[in-house]
C-alpha positions as CSV (number, residue, x, y, z in Angstrom):
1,X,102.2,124.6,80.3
2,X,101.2,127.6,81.4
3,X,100.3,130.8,79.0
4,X,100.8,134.0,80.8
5,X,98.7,135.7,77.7
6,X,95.5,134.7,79.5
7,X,95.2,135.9,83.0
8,X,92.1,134.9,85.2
9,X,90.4,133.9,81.7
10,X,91.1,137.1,80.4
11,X,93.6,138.2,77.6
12,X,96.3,140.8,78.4
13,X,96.4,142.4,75.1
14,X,100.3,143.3,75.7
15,X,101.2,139.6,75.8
16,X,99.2,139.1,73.0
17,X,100.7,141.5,70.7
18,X,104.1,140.7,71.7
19,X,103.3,136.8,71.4
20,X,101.6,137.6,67.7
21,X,104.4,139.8,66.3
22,X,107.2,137.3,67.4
23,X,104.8,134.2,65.7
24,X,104.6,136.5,62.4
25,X,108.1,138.2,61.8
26,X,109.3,134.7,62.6
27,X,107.1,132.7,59.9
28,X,109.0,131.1,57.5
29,X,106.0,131.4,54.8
30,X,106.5,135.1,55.4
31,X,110.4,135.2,55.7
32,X,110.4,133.5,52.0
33,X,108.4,136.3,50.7
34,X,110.0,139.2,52.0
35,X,113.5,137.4,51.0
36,X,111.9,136.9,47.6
37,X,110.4,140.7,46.5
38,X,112.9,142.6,48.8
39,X,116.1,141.0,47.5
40,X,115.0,141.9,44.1
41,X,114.7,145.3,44.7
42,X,117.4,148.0,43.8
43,X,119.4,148.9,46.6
44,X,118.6,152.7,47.0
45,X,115.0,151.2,47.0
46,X,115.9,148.6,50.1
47,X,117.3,151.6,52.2
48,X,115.1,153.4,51.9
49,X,112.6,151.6,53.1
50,X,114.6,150.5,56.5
51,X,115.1,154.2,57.1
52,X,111.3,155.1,56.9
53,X,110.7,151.8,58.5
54,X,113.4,152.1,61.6
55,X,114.4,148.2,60.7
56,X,117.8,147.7,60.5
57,X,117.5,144.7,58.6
58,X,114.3,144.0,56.6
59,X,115.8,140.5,55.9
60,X,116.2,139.9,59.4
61,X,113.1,138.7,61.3
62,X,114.8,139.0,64.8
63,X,115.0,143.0,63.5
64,X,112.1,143.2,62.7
65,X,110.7,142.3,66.1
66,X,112.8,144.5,67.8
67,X,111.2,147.3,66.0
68,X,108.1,146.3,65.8
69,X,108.5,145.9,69.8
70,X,110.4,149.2,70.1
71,X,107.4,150.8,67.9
72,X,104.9,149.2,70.9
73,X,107.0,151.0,73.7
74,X,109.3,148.8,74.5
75,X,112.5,151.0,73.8
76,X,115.3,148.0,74.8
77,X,112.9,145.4,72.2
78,X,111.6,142.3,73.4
79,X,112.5,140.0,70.9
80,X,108.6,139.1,70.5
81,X,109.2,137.0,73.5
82,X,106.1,136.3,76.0
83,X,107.2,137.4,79.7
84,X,107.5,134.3,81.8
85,X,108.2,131.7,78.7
């Protein structure tokens, strides 16, 4: 299998944050405790922080990556997704 993350025994950093953002936001240890504190905030409080945070859903990990990736330059998103994989 290869991993286009190393090239030539060296990282391209790109590929790496791409490959670590999608492994994160996807995390179900993760996705547990953003469903458990942000469903218990107030509304007003959960908008709020999707509008300062450009995610259109916080509760949605796929979202998140699109941001995230949007935030890294990637204005279409990248779903987190390594190029060639």
């Amino acid at each position: 299998m290869s991993n286009k993350i190393y090239v030539d025994g060296s990282i391209d950093p790109t590929q790496w944050s791409l490959f670590q953002l999608g492994n994160e936001q996807r995390d179900p240890v993760l996705q547990k405790i953003h469903e458990n504190y942000i469903k218990n905030m107030t509304w007003p409080s959960r908008q709020l922080m999707q509008k300062i945070g450009g995610v259109k859903d916080v509760l949605d990990p796929e979202s998140r990556v699109n941001t995230g990736c949007g935030n890294m330059g990637f204005s279409d998103g990248c779903a987190g997704k390594v190029q060639g994989k």
